[in-house]
C-alpha positions as CSV (number, residue, x, y, z in Angstrom):
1,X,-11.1,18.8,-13.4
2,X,-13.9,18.9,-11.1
3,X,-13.2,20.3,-7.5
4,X,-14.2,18.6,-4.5
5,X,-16.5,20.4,-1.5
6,X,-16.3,18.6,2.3
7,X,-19.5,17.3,2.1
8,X,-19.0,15.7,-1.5
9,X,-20.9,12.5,-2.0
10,X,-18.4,9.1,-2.0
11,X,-19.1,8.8,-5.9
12,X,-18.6,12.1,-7.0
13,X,-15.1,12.0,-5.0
14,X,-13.8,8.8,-6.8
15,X,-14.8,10.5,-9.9
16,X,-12.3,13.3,-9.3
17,X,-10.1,10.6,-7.9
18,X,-10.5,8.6,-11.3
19,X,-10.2,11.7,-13.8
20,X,-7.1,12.5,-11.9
21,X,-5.8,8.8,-11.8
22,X,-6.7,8.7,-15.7
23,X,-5.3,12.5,-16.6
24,X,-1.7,11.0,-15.0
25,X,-1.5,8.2,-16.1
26,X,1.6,8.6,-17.9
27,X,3.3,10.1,-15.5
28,X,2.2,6.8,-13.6
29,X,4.4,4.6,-16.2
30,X,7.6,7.2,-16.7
31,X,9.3,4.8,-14.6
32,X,13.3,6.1,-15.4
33,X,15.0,3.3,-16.6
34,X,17.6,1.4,-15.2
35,X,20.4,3.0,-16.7
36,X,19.6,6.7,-16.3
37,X,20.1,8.5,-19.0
38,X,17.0,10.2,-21.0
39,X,14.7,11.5,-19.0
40,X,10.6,10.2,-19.8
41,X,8.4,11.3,-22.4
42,X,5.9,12.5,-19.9
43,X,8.4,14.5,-17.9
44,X,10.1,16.2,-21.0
45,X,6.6,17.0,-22.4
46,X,5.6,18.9,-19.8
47,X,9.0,20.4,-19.7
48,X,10.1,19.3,-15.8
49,X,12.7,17.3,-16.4
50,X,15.5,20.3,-15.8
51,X,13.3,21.6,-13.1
52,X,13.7,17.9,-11.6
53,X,17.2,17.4,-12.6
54,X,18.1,20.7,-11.1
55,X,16.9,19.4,-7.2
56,X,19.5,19.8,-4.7
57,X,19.8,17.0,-1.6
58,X,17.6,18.6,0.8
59,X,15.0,20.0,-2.0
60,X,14.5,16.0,-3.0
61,X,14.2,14.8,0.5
62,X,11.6,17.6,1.7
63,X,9.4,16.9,-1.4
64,X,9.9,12.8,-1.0
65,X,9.1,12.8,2.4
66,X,6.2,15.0,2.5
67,X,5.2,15.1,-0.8
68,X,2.0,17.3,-1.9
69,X,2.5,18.5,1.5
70,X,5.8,20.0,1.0
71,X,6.9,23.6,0.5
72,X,7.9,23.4,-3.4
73,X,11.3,25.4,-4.5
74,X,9.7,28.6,-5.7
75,X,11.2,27.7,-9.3
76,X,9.0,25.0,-9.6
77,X,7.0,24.7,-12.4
78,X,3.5,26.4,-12.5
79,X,1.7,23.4,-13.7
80,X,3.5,20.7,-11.5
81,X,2.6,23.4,-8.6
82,X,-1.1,22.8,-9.6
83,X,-0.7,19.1,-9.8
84,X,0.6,18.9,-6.2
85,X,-2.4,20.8,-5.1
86,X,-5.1,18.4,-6.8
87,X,-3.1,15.1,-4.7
88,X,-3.8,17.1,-1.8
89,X,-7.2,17.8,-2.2
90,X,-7.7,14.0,-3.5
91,X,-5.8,12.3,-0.5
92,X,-7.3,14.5,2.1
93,X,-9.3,12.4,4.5
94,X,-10.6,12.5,7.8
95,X,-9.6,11.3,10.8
96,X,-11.9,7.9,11.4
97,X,-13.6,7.6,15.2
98,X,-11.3,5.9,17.2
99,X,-7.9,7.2,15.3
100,X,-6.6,9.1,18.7
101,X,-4.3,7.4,20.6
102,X,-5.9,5.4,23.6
103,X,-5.5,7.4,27.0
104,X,-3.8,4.5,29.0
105,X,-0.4,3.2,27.6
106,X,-0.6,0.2,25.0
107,X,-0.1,-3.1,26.1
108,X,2.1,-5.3,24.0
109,X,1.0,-8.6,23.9
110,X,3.3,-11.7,23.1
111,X,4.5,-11.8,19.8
112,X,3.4,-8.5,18.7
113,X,5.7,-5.4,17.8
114,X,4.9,-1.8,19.3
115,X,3.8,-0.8,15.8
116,X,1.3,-3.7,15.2
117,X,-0.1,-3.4,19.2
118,X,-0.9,0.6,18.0
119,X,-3.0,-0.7,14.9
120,X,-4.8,-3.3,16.4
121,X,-5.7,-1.0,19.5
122,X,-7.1,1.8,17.2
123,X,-8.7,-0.9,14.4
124,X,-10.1,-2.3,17.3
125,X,-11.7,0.5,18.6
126,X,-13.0,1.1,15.1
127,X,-14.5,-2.2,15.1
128,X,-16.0,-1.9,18.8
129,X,-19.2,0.1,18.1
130,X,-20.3,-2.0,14.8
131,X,-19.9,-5.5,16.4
132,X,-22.5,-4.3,19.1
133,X,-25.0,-5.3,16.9
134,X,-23.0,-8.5,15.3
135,X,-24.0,-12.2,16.3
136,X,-20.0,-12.9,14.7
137,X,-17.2,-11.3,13.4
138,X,-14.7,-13.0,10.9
139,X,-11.2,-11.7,10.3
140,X,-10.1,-11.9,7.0
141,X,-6.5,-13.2,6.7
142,X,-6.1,-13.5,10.6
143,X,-2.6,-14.2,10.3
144,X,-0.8,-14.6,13.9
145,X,-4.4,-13.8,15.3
146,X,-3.7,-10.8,17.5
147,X,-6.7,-8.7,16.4
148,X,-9.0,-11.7,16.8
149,X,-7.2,-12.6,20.2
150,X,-8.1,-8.7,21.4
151,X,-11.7,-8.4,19.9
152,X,-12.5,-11.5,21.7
153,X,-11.8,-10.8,24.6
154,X,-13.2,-7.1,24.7
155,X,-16.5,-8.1,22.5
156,X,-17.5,-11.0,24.3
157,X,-18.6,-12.5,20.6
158,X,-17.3,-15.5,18.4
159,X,-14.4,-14.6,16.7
160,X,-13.5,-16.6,14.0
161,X,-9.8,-15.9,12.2
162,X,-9.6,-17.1,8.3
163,X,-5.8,-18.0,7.6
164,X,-5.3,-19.6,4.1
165,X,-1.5,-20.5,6.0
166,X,-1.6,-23.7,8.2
167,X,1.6,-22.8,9.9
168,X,0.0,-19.1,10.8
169,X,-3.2,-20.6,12.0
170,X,-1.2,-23.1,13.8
171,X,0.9,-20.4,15.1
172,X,-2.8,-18.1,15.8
173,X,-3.6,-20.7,18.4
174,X,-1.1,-21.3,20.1
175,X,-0.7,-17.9,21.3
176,X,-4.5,-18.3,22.1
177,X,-4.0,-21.4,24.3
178,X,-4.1,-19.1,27.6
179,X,-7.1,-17.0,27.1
180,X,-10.1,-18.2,28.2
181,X,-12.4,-20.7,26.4
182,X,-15.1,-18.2,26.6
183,X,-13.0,-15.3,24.9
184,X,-11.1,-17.3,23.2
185,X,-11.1,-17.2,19.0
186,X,-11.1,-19.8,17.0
187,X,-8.7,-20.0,13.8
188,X,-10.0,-21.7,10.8
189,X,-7.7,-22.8,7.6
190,X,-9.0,-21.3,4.2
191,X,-8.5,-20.2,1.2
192,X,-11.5,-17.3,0.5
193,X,-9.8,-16.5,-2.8
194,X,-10.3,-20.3,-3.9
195,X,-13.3,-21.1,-2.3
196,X,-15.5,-17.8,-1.4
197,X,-16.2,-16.1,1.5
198,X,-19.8,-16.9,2.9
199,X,-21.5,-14.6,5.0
200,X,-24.4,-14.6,7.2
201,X,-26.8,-11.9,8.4
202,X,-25.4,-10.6,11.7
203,X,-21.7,-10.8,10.6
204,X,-19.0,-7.9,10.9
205,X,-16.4,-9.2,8.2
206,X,-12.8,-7.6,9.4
207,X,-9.6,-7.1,7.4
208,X,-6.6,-5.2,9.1
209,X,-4.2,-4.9,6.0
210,X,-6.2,-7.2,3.6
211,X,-3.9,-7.3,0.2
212,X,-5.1,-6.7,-2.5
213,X,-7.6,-9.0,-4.0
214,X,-8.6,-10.0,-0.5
215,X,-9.7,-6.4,0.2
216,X,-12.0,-6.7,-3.3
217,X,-13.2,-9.8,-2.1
218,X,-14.4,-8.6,1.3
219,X,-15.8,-5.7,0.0
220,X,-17.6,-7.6,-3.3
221,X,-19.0,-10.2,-0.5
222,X,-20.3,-7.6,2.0
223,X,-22.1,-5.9,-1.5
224,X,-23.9,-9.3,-2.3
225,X,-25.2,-9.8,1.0
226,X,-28.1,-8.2,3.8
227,X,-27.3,-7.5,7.3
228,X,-23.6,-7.7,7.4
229,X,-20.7,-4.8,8.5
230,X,-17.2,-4.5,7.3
231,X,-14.1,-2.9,8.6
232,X,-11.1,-2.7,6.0
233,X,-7.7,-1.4,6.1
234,X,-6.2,-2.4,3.0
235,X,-2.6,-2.9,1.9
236,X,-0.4,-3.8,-1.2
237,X,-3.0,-3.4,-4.0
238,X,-1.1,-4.9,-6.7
239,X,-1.0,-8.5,-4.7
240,X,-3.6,-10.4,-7.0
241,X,-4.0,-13.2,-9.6
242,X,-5.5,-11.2,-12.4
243,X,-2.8,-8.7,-13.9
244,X,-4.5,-5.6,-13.4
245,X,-7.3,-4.1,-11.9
246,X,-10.7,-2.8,-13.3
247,X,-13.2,0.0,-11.3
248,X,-16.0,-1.5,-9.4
249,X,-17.4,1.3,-10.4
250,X,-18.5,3.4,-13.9
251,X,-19.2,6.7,-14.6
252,X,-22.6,7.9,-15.4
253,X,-21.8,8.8,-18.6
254,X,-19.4,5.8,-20.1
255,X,-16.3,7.1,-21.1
256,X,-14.5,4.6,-22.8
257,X,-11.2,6.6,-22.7
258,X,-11.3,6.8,-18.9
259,X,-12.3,2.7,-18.8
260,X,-9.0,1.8,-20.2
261,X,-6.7,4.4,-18.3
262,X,-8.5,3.1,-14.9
263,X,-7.5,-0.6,-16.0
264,X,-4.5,-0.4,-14.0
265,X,-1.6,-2.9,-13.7
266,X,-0.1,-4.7,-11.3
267,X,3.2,-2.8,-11.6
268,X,1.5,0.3,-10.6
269,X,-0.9,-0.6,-8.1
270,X,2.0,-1.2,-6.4
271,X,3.4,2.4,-6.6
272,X,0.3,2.8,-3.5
273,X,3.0,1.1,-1.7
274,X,5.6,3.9,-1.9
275,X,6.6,5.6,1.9
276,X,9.5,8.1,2.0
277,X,9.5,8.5,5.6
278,X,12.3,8.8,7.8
279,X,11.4,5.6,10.0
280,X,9.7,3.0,7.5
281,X,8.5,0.0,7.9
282,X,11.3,-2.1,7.6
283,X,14.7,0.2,7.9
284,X,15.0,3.4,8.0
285,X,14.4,6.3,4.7
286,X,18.5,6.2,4.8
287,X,18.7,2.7,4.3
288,X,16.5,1.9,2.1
289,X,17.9,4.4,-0.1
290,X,21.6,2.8,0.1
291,X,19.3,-0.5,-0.6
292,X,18.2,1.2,-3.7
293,X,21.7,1.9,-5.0
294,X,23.1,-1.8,-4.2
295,X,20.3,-3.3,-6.2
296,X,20.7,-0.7,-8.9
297,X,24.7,-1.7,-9.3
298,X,23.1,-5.5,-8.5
299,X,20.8,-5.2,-12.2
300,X,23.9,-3.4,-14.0
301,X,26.3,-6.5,-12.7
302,X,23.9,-9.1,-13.6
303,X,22.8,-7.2,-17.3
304,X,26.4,-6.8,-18.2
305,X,26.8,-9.4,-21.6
306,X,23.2,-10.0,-21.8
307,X,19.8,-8.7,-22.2
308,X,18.8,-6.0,-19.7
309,X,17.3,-6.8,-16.5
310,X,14.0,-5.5,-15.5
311,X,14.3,-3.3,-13.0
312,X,13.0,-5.4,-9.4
313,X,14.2,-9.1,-11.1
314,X,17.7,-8.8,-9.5
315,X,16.4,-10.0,-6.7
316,X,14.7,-12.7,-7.9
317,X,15.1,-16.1,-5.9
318,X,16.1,-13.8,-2.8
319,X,14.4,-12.6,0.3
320,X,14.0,-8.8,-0.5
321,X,15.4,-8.1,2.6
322,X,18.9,-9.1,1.6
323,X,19.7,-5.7,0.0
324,X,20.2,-4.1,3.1
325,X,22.9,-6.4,3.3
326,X,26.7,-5.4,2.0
327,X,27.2,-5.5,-1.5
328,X,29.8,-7.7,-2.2
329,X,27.8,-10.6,-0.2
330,X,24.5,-9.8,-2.2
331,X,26.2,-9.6,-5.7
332,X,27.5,-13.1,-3.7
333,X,24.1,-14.5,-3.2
334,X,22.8,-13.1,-6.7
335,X,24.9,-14.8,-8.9
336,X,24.9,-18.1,-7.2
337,X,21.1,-18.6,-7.1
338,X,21.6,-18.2,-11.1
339,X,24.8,-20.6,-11.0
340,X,26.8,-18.0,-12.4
341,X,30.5,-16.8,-11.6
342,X,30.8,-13.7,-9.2
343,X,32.2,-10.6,-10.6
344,X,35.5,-9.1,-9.2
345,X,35.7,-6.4,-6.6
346,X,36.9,-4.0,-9.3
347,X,33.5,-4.9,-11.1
348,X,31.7,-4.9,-8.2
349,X,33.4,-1.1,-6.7
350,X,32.4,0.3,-10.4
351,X,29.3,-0.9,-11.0
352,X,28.5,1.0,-7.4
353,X,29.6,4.1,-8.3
354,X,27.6,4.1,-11.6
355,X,24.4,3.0,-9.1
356,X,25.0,6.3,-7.1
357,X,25.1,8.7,-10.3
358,X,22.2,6.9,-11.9
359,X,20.4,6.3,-8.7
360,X,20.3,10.2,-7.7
361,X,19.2,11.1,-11.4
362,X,15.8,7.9,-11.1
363,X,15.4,9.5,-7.2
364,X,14.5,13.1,-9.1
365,X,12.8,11.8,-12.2
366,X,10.5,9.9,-9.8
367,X,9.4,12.6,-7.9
368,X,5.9,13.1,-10.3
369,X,5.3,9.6,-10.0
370,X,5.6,9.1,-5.8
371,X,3.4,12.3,-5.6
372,X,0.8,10.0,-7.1
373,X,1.2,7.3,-5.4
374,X,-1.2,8.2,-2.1
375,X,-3.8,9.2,-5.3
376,X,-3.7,5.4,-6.3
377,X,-4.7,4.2,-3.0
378,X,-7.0,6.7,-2.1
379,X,-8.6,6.1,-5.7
380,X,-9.2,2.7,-5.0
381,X,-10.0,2.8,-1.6
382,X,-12.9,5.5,-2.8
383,X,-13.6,2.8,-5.4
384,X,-14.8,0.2,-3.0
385,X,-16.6,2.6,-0.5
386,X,-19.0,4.3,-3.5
387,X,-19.7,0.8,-4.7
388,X,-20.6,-0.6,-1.6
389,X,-22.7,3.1,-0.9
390,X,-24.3,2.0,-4.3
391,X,-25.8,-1.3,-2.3
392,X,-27.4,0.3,0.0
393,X,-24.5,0.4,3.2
394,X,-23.6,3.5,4.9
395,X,-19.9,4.4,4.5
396,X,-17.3,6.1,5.8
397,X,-13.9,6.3,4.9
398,X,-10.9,8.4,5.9
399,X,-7.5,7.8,8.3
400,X,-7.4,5.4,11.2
401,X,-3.9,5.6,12.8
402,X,-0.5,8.1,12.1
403,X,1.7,7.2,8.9
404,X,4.7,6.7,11.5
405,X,2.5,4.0,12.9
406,X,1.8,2.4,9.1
407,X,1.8,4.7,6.1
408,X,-1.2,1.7,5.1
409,X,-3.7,3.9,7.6
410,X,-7.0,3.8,5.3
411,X,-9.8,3.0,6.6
412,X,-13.0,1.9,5.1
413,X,-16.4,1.5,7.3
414,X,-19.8,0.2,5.8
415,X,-23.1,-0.7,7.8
């Protein structure tokens, strides 16, 4: 594979992005299945299955939590040694102007979490220097409207929020009913993925966390159009209508080989979504772990006399949320939204400690897979940033705020 230099060019870094992307891609799909047992193709080809298997507690939480970063056991294997070293030459970015932390303490604003306030202050400083020059900037998928509430009143320009959501953009103003009418956005209800996204010379299109076919959109938009800036942080990449995503861009030389491997799914796009960290978004590394097990022994309990379940469907009809909750009342929940009879507590206790062999067998196995999961984002993130370089915009890329903040922290810049 090629190697990549600091001052590569956008393209020829999504090219090493995509040969990688496309040279994994098995690995991508040796999702271990539900029940445990054999270990995947990929893994046993390669011959790190044992290697894997052979992890003790605190070898698989160093390499899940930091990944190609980590210090591998020294009896790893020589060729998954080499792989961890191309992610980390892949999903090395810089730091974006505007990622340090503001001098003066954040200001949390009503209805905002300390998280969302650190985001918004550095995407906002981000956007700062580029709406100089803007007679308008829209955000995409304004949502409760707190980065179009703070640009508005720093910028001194029309803001306008795009929320395909009444309730949000309901919600969007009336948090904005105090500011002042001359600072304060506006909130407009519409769906760009139905209907477009029109743009106008002069405009600095914004997307903080823009999923998945939104981000495309923005960026296809800004492509087609003269005069017009974007700022992107994207998020949940497999969130889209189609069921699977093609390159925006080709390689010089077509490769038809390398077309089809960088077709990717839905159902591994949204491996980009994958964050092992102690504190994550939602609950902590711990208890989403514990989560993991409950709806592991949830699929076995809800299989049991029928066809298996996909792995993720045992939550169907639920709030994804709920397995944090105790077993016994999500097993509860499960089998009533399917008007079925509960298991007993004997089921219920077995089925559990069957979830924590098999779980802690899947959490090794996967360890290839998460290592690739920053490559999948960065891939695509490099995707949209060469083809919009390709139209003529100037385009940086790189990391705009700590993972602890929001492992989604990629950045994307075009003038």
């Amino acid at each position: 594979m090629e190697s990549l230099t600091a001052a590569a060019s956008l393209r020829a870094r999504w090219e090493v992005a995509a040969r990688l992307v496309a040279a994994t891609r098995d690995l991508l799909e040796a999702r271990p299945g539900a029940g445990g047992g054999e270990a995947p193709h990929a893994l046993v080809a390669r011959g790190w299955d044992s290697f894997l298997l052979s992890l003790d507690e605190d070898e698989l939480a160093a390499l899940e939590i930091r990944g190609h970063d980590a210090d591998w056991p020294v009896r790893t294997p020589a060729a998954l040694v080499a792989l961890a070293a191309r992610v980390r030459e892949v999903c090395t970015l810089p730091a974006l102007p505007g990622a340090g932390r503001p001098a003066a303490p954040l200001r949390q604003r009503r209805g905002e979490t300390p998280r969302k306030r650190a985001q918004i202050d550095a995407f906002a400083r981000l956007v700062a220097p580029l709406a100089t020059r803007a007679t308008r900037v829209l955000d995409v998928g304004s949502g409760h409207g707190h980065l179009a509430r703070d640009l508005a009143g720093q910028l001194g320009l029309p803001v306008v929020g795009l929320e395909r959501d009444p309730a949000l953009a309901g919600r969007a103003r009336s948090l904005s009913s105090g500011a002042s009418p001359t600072f304060a956005p506006t909130f407009a209800v519409t769906d760009v993925l139905r209907d477009g996204l029109s743009l106008a010379e002069g405009d600095c299109v914004i997307g903080l966390h823009a999923c998945g076919e939104l981000g495309e959109l923005m960026v296809t938009s800004v492509a087609r159009s003269r005069g017009v800036a974007l700022v992107l942080v994207g998020c949940c990449l497999q969130k889209r209508r189609q069921g699977s995503r093609a390159p925006l861009l080709t390689l010089a030389a077509p490769d038809d080989g390398l077309a089809r491997a960088l077709d990717l799914p839905r159902r591994l796009l949204g491996l980009s979504n994958l964050a092992a960290r102690d504190e994550g978004v939602e609950a902590t590394r711990a208890e989403n772990l514990v989560a993991r097990e409950r709806r592991l022994a949830l699929n076995r309990l809800l299989s049991e006399g029928g066809a298996p379940l996909r792995l993720g469907s045992e939550i169907d009809g639920l709030n994804r949320r709920t397995a944090q909750r105790d077993l016994s009342w999500l097993v509860a929940r499960a089998f009533a939204v399917r008007r079925r009879p509960a298991p007993s507590q004997t089921a219920i206790d077995e089925a559990a400690a069957w979830a924590r062999v098999a779980h802690a067998q899947a959490r090794r196995l996967s360890v290839p897979r998460a290592l690739l999961a920053r490559v999948l984002e960065v891939y695509v993130l490099l995707d949209r940033a060469a083809h919009l370089e390709s139209r003529g915009l100037r385009v940086e890329v790189g990391e705009l705020f700590p993972a602890a903040v929001s492992p989604r922290n990629l950045a994307l810049v075009a003038r």
